[in-house]
mmCIF file as gemmi writes it, N, C-alpha and C atoms, coordinates in Angstrom:
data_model
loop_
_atom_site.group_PDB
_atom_site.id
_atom_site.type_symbol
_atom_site.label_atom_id
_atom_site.label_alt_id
_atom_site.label_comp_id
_atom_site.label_asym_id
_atom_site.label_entity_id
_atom_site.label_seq_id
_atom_site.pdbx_PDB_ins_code
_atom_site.Cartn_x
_atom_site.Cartn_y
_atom_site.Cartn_z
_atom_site.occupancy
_atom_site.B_iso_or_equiv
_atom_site.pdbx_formal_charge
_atom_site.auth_seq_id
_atom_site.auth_asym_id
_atom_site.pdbx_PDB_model_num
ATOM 1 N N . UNK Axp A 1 ? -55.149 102.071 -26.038 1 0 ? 1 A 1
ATOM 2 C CA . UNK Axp A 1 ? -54.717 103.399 -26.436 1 0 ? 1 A 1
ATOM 3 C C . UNK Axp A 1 ? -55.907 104.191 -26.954 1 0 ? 1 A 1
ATOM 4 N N . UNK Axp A 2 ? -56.124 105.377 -26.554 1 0 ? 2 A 1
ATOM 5 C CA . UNK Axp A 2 ? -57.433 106.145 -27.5 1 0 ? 2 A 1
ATOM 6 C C . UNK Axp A 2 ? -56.703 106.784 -28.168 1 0 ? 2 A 1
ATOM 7 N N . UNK Axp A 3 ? -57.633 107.241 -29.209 1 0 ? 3 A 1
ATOM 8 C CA . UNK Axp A 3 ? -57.681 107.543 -31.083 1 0 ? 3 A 1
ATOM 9 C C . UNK Axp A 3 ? -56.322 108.483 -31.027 1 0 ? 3 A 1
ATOM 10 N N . UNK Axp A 4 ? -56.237 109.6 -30.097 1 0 ? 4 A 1
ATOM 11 C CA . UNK Axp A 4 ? -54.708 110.482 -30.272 1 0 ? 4 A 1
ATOM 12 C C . UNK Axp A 4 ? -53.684 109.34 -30.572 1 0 ? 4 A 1
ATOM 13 N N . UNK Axp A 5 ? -53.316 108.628 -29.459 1 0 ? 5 A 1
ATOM 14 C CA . UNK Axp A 5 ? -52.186 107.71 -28.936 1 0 ? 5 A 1
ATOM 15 C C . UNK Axp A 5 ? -52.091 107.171 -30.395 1 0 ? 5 A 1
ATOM 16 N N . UNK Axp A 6 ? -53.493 106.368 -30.666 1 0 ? 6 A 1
ATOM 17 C CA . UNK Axp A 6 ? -52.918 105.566 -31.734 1 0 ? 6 A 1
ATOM 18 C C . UNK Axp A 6 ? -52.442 106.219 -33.213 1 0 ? 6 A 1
ATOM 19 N N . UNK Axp A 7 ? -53.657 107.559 -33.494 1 0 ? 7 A 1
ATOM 20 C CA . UNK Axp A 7 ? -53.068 108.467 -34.331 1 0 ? 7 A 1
ATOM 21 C C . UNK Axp A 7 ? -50.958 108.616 -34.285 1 0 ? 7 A 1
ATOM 22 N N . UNK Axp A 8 ? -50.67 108.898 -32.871 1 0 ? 8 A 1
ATOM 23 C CA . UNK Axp A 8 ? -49.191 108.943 -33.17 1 0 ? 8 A 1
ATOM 24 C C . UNK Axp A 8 ? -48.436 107.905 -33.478 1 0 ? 8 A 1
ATOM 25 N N . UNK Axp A 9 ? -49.021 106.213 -32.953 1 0 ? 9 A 1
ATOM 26 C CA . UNK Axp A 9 ? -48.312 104.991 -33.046 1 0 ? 9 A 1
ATOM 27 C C . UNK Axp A 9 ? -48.596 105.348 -34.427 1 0 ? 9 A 1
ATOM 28 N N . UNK Axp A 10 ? -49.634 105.582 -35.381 1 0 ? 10 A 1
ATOM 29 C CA . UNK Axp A 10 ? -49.579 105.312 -36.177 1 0 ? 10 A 1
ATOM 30 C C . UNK Axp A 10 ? -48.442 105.676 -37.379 1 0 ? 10 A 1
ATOM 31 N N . UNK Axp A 11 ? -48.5 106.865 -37.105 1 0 ? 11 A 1
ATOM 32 C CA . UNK Axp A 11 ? -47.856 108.121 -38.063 1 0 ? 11 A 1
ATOM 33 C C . UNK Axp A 11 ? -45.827 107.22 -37.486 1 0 ? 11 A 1
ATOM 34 N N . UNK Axp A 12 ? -45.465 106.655 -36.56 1 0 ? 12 A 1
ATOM 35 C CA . UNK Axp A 12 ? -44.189 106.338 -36.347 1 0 ? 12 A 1
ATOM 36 C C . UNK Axp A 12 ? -44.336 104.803 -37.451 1 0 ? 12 A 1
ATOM 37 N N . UNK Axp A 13 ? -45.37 103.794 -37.183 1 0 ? 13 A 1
ATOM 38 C CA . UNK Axp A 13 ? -45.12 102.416 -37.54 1 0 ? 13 A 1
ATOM 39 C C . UNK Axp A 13 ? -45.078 102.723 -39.374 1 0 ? 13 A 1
ATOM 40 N N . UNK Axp A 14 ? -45.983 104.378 -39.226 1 0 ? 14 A 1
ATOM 41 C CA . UNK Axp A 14 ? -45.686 104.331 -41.369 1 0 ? 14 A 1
ATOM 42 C C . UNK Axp A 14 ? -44.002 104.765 -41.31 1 0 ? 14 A 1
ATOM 43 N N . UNK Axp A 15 ? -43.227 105.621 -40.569 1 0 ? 15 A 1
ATOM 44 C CA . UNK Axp A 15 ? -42.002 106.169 -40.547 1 0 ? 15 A 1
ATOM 45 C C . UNK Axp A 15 ? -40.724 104.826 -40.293 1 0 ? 15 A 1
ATOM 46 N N . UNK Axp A 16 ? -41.699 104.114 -39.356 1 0 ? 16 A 1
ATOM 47 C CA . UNK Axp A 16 ? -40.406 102.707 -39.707 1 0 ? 16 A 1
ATOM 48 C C . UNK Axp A 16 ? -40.795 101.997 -41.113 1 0 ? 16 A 1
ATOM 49 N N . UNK Axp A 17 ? -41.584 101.788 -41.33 1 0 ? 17 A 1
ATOM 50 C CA . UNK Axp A 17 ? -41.896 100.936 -42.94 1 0 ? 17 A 1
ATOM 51 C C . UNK Axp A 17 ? -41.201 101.25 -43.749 1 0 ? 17 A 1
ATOM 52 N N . UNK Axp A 18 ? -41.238 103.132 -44.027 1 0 ? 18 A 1
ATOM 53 C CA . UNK Axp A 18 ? -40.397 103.858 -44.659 1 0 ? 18 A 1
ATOM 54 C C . UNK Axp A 18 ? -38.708 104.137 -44.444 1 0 ? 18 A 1
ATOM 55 N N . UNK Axp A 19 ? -38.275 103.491 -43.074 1 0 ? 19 A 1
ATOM 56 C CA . UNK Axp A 19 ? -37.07 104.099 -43.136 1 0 ? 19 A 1
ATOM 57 C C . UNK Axp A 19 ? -36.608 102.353 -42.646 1 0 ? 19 A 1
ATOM 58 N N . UNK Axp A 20 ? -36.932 101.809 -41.907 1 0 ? 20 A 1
ATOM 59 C CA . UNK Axp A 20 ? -36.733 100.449 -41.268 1 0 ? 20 A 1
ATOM 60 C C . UNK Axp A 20 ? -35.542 100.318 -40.134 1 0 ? 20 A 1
ATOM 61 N N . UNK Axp A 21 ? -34.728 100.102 -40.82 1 0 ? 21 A 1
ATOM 62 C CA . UNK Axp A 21 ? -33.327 100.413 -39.228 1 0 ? 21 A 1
ATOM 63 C C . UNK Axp A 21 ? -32.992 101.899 -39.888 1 0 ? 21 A 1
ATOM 64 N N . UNK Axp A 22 ? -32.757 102.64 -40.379 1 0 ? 22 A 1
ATOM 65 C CA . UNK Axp A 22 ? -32.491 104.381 -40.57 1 0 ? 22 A 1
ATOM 66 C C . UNK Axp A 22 ? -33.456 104.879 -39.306 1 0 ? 22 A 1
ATOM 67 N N . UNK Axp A 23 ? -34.495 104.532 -38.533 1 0 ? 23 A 1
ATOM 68 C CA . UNK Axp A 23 ? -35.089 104.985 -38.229 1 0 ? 23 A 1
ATOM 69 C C . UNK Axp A 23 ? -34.324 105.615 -36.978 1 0 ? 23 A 1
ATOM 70 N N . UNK Axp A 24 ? -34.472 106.986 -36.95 1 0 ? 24 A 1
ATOM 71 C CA . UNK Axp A 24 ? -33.774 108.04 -35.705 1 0 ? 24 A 1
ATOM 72 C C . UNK Axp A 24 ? -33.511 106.872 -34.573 1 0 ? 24 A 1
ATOM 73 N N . UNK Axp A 25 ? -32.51 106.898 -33.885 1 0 ? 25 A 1
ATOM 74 C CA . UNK Axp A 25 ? -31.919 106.137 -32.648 1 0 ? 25 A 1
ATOM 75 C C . UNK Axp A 25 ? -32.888 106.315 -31.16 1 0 ? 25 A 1
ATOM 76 N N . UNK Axp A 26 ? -33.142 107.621 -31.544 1 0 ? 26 A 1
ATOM 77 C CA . UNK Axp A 26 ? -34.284 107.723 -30.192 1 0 ? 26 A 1
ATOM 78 C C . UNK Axp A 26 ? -35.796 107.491 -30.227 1 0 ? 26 A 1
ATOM 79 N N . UNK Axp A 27 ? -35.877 106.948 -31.851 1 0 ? 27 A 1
ATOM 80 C CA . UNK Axp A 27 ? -37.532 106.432 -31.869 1 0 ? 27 A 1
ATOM 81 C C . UNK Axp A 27 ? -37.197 104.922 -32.278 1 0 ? 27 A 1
ATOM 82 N N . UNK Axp A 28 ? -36.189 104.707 -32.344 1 0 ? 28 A 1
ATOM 83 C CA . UNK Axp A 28 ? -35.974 102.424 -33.219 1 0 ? 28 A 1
ATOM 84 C C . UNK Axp A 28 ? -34.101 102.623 -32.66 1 0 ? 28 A 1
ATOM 85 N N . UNK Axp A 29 ? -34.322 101.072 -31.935 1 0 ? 29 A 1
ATOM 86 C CA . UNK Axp A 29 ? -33.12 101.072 -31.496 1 0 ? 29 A 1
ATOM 87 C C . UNK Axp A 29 ? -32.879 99.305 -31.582 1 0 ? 29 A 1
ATOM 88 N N . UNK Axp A 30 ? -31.944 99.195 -31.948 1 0 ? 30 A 1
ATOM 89 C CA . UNK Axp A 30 ? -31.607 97.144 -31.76 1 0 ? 30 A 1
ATOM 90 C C . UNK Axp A 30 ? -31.149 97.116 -30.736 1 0 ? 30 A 1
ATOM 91 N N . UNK Axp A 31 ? -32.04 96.291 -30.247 1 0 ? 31 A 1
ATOM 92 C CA . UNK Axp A 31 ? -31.57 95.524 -28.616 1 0 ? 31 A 1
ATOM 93 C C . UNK Axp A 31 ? -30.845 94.467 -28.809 1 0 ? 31 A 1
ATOM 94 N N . UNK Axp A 32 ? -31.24 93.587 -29.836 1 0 ? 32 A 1
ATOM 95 C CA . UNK Axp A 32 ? -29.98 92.49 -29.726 1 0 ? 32 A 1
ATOM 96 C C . UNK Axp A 32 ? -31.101 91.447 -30.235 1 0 ? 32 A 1
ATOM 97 N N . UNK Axp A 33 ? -29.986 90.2 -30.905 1 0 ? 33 A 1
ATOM 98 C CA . UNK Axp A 33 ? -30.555 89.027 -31.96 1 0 ? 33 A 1
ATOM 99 C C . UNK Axp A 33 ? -31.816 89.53 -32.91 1 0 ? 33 A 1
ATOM 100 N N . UNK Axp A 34 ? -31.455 90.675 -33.359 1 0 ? 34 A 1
ATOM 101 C CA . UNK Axp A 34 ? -33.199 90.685 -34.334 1 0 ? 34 A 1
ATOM 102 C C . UNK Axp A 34 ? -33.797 91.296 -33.61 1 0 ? 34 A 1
ATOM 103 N N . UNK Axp A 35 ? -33.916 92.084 -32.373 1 0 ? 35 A 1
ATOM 104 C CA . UNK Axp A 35 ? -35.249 92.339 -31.711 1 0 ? 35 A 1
ATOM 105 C C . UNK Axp A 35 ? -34.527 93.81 -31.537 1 0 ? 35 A 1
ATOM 106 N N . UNK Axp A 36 ? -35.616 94.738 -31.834 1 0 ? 36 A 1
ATOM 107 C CA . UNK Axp A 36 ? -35.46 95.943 -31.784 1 0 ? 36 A 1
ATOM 108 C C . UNK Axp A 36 ? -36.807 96.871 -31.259 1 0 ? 36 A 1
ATOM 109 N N . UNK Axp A 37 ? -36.496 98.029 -31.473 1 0 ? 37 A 1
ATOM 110 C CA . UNK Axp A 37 ? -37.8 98.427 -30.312 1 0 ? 37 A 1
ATOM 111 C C . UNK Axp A 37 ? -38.245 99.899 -30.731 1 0 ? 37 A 1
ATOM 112 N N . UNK Axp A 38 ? -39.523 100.192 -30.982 1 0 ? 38 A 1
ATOM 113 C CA . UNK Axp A 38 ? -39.812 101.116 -31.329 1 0 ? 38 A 1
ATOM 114 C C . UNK Axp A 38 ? -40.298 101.877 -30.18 1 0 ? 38 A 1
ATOM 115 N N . UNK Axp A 39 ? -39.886 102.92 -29.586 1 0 ? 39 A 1
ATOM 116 C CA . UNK Axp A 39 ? -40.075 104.077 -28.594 1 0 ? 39 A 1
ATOM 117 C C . UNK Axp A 39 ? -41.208 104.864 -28.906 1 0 ? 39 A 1
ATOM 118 N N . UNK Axp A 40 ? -41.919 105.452 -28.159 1 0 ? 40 A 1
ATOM 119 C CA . UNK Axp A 40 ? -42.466 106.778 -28.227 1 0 ? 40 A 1
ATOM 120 C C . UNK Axp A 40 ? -43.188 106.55 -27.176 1 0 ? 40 A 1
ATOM 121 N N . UNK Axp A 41 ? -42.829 108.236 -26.773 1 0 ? 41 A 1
ATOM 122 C CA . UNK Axp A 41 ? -43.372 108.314 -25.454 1 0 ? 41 A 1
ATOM 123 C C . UNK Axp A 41 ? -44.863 109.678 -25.825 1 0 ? 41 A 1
ATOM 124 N N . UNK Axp A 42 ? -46.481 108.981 -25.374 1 0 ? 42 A 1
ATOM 125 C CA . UNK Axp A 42 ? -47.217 109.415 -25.677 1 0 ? 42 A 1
ATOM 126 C C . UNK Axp A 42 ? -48.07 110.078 -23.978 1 0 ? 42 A 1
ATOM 127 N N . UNK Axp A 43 ? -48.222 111.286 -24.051 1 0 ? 43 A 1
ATOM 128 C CA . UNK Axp A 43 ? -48.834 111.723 -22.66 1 0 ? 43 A 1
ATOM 129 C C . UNK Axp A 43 ? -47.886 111.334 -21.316 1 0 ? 43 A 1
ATOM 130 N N . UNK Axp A 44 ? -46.59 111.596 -21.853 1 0 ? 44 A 1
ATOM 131 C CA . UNK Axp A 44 ? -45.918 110.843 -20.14 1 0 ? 44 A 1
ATOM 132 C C . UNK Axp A 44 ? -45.599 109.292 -20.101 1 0 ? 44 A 1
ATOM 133 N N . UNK Axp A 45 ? -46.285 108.6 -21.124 1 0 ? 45 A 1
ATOM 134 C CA . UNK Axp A 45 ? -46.642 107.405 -21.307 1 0 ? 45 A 1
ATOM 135 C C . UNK Axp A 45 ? -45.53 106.512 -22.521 1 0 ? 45 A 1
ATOM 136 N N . UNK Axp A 46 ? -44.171 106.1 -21.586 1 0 ? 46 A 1
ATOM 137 C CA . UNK Axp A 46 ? -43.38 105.476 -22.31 1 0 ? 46 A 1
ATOM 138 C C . UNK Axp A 46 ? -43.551 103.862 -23.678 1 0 ? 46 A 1
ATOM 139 N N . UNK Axp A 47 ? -44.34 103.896 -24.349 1 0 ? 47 A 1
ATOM 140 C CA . UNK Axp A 47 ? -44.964 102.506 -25.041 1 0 ? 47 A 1
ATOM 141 C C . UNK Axp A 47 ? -43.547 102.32 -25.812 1 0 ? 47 A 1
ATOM 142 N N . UNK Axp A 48 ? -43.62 100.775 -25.528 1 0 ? 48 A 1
ATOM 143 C CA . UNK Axp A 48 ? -42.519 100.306 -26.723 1 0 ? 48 A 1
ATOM 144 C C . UNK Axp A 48 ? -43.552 99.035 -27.209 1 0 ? 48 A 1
ATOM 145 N N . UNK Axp A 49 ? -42.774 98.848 -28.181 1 0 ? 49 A 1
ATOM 146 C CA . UNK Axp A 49 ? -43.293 97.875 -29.16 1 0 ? 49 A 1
ATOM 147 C C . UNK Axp A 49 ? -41.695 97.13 -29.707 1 0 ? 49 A 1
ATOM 148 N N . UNK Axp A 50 ? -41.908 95.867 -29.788 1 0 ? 50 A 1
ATOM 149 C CA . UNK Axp A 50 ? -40.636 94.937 -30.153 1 0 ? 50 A 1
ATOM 150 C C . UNK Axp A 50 ? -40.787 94.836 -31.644 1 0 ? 50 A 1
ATOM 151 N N . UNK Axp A 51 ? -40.341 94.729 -32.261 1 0 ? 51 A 1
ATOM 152 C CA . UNK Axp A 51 ? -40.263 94.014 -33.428 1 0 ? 51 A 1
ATOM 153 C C . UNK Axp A 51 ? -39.111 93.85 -34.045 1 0 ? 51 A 1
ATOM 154 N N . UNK Axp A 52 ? -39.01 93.174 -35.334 1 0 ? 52 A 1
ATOM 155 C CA . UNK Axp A 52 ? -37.813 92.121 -36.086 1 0 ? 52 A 1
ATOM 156 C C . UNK Axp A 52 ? -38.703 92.561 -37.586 1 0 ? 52 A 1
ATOM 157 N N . UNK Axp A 53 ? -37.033 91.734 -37.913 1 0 ? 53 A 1
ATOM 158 C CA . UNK Axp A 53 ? -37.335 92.4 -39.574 1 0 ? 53 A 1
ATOM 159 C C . UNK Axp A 53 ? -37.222 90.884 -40.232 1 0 ? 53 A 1
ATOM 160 N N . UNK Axp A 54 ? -38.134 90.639 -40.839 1 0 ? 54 A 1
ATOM 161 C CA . UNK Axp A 54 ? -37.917 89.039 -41.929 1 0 ? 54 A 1
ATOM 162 C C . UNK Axp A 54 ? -37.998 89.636 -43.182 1 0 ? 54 A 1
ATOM 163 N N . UNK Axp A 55 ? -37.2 89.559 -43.782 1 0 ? 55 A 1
ATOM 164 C CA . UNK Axp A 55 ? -36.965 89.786 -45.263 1 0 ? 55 A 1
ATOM 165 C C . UNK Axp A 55 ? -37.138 90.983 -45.508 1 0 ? 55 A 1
ATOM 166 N N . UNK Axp A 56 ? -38.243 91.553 -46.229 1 0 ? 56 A 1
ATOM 167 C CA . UNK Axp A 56 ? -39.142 93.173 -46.538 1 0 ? 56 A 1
ATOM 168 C C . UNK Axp A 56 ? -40.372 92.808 -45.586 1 0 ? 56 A 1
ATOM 169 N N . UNK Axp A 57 ? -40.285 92.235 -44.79 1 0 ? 57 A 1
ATOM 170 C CA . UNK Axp A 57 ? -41.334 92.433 -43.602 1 0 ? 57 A 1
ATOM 171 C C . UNK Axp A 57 ? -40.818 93.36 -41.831 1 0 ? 57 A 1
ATOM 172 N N . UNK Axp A 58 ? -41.538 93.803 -41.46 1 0 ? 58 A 1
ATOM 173 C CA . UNK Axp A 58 ? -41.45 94.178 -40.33 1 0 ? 58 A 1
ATOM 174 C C . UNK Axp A 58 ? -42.38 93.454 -39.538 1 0 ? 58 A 1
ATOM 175 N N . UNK Axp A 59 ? -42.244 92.968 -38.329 1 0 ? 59 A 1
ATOM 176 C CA . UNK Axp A 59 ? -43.069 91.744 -37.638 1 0 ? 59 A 1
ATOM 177 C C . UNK Axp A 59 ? -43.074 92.247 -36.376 1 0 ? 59 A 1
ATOM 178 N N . UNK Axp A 60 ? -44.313 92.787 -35.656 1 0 ? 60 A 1
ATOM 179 C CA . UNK Axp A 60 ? -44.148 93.71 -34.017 1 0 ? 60 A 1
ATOM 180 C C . UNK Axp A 60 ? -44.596 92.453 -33.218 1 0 ? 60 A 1
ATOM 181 N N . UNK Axp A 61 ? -43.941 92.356 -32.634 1 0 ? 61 A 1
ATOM 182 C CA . UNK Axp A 61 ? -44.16 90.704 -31.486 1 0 ? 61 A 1
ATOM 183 C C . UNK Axp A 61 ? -44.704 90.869 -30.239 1 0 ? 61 A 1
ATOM 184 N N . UNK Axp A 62 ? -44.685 92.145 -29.727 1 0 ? 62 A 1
ATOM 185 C CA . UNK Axp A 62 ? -45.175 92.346 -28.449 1 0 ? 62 A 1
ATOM 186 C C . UNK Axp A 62 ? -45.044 94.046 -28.143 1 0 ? 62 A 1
ATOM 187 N N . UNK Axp A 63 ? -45.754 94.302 -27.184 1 0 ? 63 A 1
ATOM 188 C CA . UNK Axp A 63 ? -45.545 95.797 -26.926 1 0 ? 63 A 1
ATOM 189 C C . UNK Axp A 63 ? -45.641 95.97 -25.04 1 0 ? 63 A 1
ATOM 190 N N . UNK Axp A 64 ? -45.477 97.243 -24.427 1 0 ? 64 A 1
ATOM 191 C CA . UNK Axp A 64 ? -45.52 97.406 -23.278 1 0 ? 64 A 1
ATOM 192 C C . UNK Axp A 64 ? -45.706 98.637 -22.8 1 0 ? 64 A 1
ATOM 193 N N . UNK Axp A 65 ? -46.318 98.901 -21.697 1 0 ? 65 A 1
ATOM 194 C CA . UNK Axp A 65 ? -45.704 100.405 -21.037 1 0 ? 65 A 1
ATOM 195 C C . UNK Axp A 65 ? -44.206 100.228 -20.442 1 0 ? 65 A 1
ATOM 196 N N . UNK Axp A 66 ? -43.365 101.208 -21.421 1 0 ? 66 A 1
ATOM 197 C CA . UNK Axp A 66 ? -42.122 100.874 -19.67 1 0 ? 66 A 1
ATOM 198 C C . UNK Axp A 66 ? -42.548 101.433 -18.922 1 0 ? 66 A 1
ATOM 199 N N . UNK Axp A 67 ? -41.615 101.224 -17.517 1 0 ? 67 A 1
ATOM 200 C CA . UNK Axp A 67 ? -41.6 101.761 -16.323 1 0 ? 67 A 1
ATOM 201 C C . UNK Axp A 67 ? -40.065 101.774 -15.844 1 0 ? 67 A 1
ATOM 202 N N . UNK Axp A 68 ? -39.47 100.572 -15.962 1 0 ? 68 A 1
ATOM 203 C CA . UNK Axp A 68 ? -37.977 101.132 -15.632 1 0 ? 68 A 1
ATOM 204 C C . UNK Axp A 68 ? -36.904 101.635 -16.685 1 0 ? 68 A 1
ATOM 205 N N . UNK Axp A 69 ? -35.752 101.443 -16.493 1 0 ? 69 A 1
ATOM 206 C CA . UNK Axp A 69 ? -34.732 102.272 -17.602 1 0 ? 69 A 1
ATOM 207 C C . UNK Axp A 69 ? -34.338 101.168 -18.87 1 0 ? 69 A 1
ATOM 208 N N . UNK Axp A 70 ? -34.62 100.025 -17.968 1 0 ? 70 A 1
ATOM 209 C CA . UNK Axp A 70 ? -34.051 99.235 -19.32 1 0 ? 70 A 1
ATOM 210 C C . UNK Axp A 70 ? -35.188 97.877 -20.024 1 0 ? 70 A 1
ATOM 211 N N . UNK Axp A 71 ? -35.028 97.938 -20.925 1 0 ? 71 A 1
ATOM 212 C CA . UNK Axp A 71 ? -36.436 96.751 -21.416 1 0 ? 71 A 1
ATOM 213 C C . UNK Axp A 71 ? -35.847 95.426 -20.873 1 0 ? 71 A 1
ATOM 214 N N . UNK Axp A 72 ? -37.065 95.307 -20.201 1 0 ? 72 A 1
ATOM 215 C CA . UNK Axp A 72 ? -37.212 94.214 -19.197 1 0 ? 72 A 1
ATOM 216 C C . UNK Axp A 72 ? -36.739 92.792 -20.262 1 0 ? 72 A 1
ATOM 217 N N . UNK Axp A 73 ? -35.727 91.594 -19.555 1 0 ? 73 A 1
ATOM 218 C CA . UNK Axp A 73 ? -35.573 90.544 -20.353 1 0 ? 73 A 1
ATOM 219 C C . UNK Axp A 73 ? -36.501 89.809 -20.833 1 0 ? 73 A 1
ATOM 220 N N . UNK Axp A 74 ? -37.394 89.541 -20.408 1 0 ? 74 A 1
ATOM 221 C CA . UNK Axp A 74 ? -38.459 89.115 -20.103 1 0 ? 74 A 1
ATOM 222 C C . UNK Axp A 74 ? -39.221 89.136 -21.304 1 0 ? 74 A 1
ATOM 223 N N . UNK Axp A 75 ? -39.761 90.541 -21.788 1 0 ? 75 A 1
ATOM 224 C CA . UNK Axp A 75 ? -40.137 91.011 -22.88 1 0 ? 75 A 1
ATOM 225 C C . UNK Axp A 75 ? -39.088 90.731 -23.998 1 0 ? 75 A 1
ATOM 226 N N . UNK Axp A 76 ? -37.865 90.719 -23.937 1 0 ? 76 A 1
ATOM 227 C CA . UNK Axp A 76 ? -36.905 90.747 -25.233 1 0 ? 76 A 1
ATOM 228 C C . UNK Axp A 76 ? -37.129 89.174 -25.218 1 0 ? 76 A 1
ATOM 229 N N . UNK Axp A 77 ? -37.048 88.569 -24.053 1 0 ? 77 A 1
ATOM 230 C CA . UNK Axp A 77 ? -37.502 86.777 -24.514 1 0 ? 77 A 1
ATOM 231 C C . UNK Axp A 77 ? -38.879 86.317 -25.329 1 0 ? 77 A 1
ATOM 232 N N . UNK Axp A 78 ? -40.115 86.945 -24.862 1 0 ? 78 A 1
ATOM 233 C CA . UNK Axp A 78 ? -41.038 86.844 -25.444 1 0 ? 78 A 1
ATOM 234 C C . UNK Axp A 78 ? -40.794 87.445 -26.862 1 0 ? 78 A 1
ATOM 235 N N . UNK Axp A 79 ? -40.21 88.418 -27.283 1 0 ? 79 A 1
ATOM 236 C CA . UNK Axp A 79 ? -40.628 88.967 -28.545 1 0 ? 79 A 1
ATOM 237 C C . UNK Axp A 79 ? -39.61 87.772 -29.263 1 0 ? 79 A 1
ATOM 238 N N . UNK Axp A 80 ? -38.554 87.053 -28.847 1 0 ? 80 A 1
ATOM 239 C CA . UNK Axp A 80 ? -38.107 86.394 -29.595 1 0 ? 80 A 1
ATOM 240 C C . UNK Axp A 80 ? -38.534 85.063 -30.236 1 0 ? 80 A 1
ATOM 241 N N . UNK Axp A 81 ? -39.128 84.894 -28.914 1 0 ? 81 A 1
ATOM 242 C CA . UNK Axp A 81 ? -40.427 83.43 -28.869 1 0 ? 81 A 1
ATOM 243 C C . UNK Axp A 81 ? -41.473 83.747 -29.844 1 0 ? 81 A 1
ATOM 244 N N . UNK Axp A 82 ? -42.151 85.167 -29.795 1 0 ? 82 A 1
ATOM 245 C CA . UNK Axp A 82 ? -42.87 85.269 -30.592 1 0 ? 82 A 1
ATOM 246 C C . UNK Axp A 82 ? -42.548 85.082 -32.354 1 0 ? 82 A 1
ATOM 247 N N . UNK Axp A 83 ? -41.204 85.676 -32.589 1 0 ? 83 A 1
ATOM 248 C CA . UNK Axp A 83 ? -40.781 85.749 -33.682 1 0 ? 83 A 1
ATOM 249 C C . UNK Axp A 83 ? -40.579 84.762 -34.531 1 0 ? 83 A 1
ATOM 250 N N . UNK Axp A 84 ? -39.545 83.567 -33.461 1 0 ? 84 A 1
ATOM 251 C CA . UNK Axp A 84 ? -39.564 81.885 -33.559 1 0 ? 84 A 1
ATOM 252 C C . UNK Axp A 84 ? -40.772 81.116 -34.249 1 0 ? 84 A 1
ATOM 253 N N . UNK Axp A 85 ? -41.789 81.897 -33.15 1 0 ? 85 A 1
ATOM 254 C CA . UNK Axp A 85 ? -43.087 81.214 -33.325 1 0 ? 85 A 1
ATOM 255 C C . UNK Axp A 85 ? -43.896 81.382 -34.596 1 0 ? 85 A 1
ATOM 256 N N . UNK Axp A 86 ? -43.823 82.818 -35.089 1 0 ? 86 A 1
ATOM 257 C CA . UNK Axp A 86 ? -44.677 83.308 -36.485 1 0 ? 86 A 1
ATOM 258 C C . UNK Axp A 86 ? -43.494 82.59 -37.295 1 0 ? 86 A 1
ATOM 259 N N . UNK Axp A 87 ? -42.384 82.492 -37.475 1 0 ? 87 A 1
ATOM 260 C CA . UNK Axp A 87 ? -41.576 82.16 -38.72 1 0 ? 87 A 1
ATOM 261 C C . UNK Axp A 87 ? -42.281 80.444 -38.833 1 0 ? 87 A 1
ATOM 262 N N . UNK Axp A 88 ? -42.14 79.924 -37.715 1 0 ? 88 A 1
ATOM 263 C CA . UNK Axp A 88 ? -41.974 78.407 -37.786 1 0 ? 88 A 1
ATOM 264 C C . UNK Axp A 88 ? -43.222 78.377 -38.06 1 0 ? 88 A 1
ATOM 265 N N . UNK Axp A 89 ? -44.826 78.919 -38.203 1 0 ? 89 A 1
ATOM 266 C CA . UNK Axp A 89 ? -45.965 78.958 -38.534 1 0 ? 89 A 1
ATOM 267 C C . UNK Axp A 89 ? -46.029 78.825 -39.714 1 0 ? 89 A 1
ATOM 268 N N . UNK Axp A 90 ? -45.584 79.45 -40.844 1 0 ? 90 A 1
ATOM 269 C CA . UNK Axp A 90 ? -45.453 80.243 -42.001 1 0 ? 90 A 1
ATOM 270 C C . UNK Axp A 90 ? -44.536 79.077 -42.773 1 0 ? 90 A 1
ATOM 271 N N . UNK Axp A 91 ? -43.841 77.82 -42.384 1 0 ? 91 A 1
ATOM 272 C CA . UNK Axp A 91 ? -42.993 77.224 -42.865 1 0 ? 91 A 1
ATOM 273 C C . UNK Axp A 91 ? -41.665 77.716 -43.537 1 0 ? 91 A 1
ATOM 274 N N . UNK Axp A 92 ? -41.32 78.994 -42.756 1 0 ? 92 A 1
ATOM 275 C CA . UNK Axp A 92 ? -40.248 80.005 -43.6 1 0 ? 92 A 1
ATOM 276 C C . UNK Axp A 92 ? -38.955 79.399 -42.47 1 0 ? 92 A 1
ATOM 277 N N . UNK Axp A 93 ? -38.735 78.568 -41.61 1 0 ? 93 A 1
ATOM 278 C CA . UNK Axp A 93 ? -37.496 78.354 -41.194 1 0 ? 93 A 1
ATOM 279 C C . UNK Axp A 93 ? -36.566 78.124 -42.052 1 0 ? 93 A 1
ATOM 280 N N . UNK Axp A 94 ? -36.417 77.562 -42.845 1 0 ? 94 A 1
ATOM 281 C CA . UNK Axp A 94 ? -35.554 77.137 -44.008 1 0 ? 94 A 1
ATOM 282 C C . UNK Axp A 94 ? -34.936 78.189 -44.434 1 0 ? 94 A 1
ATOM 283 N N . UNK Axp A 95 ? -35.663 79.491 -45.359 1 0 ? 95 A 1
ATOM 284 C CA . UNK Axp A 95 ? -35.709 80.42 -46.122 1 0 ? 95 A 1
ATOM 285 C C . UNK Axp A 95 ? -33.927 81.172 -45.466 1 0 ? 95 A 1
């Protein structure tokens, strides 16, 4: 991403910190088990980013350009794997 792009990821990832699931439906949406998805479309350029919420954490597991209408399974599997994967790192399965 150059410095604009990320300037805007940026200014949204402080607006989810601050709002977390409140966040407007057309910029954070739950896809399902924990995995939710932060939108914004920068230059034409649809980017999502996955992430899950552990406790007072927000945890982004993976990101993408879309291209079709619906987030690919594929990606909602990985971000879950990913999520699996940082908890069970951290020894927080239990918690």
């Amino acid at each position: 991403m150059d410095i604009s792009h990320q300037a805007k990821a940026k200014r949204w990832f402080k607006a989810l910190a601050e709002l977390g699931p409140d966040l407007p439906e057309e910029y954070g949406k739950h896809l399902c088990d924990g995995v939710w998805e932060l939108r914004l479309i920068i230059q034409h350029h649809q980017h999502r980013f996955l992430y899950s919420f552990w406790k007072d954490l927000i945890v982004v597991t993976n990101a993408f350009l879309k291209k079709s209408a619906e987030v690919p399974k594929a990606e909602i599997e990985k971000s879950q794997k990913a999520m699996a994967d940082w908890i069970l790192r951290r020894g927080w399965e239990d918690l």
